[in-house]
C-alpha atoms as one frame of an Amber mdcrd trajectory, in Angstrom:
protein
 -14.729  -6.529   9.380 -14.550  -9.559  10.794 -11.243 -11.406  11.723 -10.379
 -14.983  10.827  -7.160 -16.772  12.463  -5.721 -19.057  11.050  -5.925 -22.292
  13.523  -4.116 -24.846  12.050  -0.984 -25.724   9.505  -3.151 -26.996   7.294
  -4.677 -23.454   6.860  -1.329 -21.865   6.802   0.136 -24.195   4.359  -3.182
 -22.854   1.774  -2.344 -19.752   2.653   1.155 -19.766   2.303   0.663 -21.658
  -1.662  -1.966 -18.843  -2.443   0.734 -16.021  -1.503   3.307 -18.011  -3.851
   1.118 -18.567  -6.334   0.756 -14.713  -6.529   3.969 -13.546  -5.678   4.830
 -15.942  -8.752   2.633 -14.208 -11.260   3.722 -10.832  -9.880   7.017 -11.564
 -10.955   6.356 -13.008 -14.069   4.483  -9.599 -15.105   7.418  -7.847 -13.872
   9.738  -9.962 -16.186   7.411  -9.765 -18.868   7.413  -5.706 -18.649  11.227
  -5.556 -18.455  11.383  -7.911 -21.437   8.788  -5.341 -23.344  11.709  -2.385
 -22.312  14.515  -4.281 -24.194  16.016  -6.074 -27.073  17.181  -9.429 -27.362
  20.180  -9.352 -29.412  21.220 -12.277 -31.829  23.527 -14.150 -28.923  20.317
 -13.890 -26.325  21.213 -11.854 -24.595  18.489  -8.870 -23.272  19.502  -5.615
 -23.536  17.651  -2.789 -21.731  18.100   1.067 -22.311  19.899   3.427 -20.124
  16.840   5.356 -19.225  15.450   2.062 -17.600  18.444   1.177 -16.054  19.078
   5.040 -13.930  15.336   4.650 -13.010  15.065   0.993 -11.491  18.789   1.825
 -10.056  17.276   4.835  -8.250  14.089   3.080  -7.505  16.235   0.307  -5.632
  18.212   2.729  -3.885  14.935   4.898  -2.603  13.362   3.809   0.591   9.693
   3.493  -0.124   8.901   6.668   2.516  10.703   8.947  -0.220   9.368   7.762
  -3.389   7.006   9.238  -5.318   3.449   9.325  -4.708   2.963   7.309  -8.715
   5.926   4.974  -7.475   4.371   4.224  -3.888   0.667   3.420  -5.955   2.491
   1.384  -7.946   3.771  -0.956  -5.268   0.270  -0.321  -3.718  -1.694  -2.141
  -6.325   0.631  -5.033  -5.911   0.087  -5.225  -2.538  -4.060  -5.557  -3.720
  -2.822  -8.875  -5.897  -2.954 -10.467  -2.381  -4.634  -7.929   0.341  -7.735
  -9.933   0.204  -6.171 -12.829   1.387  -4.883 -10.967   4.601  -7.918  -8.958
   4.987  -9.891 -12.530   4.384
């Protein structure tokens, strides 16, 4: 596999947009699934089950080394959103 550097800020700048760009979408899909979990009630207000809520709170307070192997691939296929742009 060939390396490419990037040589000028021109280059990074691209790069930097593309990474945004995804790192945009990946958090709109992430929104959009927490959104799917809950209900809005009539003031607007999202509301998201218990269940949810213990999970993500334990997620957050895991260190990815001691998650489990389905929660580490799931952070792994984000990482593909944008691994052929580091690979690249």
């Amino acid at each position: 596999m060939a390396i490419q550097k990037i040589t000028n800020e021109q280059e990074f700048a691209e790069l930097f947009e593309k990474l945004a760009d995804i790192e945009h979408q990946r958090w709109a899909d992430w929104q959009k699934y927490c959104h799917s979990k809950g209900v809005i009630t009539p003031t607007g207000d999202l509301l998201i089950g218990k269940e949810f809520v213990e999970r993500w709170e334990r997620q957050i307070a895991t260190p990815y080394s001691e998650l489990s192997e389905k929660e580490k691939e799931s952070d792994r296929e984000q990482v593909m959103r944008y691994w052929h742009l580091i690979v690249k």
